[in-house]
N, C-alpha and C positions, 0 to 999 in steps of 0.2 A: 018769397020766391020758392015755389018748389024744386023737390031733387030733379026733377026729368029736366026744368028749365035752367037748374045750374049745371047740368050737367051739359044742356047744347051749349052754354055759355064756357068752360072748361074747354070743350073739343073747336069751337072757335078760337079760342084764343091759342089751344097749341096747334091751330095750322096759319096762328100769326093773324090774327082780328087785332088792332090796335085796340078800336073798341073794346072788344069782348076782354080784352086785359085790364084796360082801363078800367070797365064795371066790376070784374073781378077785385081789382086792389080797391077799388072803394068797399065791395062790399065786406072784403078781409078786414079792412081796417074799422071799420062800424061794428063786427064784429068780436074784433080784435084775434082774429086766428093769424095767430104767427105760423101754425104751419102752411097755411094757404101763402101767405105773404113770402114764406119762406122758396119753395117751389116757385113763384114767378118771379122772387129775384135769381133763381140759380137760372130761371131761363132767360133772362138777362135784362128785365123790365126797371129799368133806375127807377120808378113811380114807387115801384110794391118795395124794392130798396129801402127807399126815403121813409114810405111808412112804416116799414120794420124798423129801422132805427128810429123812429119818433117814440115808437110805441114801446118798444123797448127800453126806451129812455125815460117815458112815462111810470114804465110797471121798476124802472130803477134792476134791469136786469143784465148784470155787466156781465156774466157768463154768456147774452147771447150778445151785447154790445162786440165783446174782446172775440168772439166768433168772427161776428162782422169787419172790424178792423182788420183781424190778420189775413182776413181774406181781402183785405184790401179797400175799406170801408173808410174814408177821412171823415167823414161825418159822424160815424160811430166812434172814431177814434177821439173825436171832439166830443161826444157827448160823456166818454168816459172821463174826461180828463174834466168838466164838467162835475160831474158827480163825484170825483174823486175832492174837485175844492169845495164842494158843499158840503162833503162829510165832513172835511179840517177843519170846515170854518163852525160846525157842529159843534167841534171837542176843544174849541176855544171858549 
């Protein structure tokens, strides 16, 4: 994809393209740019959400996990809670 085509894809989606978000959080998450994912969860997309906390929970990133939870994320707060019993069960 080039810049100019991500870019009509970006100004779509912030005048509210379901699509144009959608293609966005796929291509975030293929990626893996958390700062992309980051931006269309603050603009309210539960998709790009779910992939930040996936992915986040992949790269084992509880600084952005515990971000996500206390902004109110059950999922991230499940994945922390997650990685916290697979470290225990680690040092057993």
């Amino acid at each position: 994809m080039t810049d100019s085509e991500l870019s009509d894809l970006r100004a779509r989606a912030a005048q509210g393209d379901p699509d144009a978000v959608g293609a966005l959080v796929e291509l975030a998450g293929e990626r893996g740019d958390m700062a992309e994912l980051r931006r269309l969860a603050e603009g309210g997309s539960s998709d790009a959400l779910a992939e930040l906390v996936q992915l986040a929970g992949e790269r084992g990133d509880t600084e952005e996990l515990r971000r996500l939870a206390a902004a109110g994320s059950s999922d991230a707060a499940d994945v922390l809670t997650e990685l916290a019993d697979e470290g225990e069960e680690e040092r057993d």
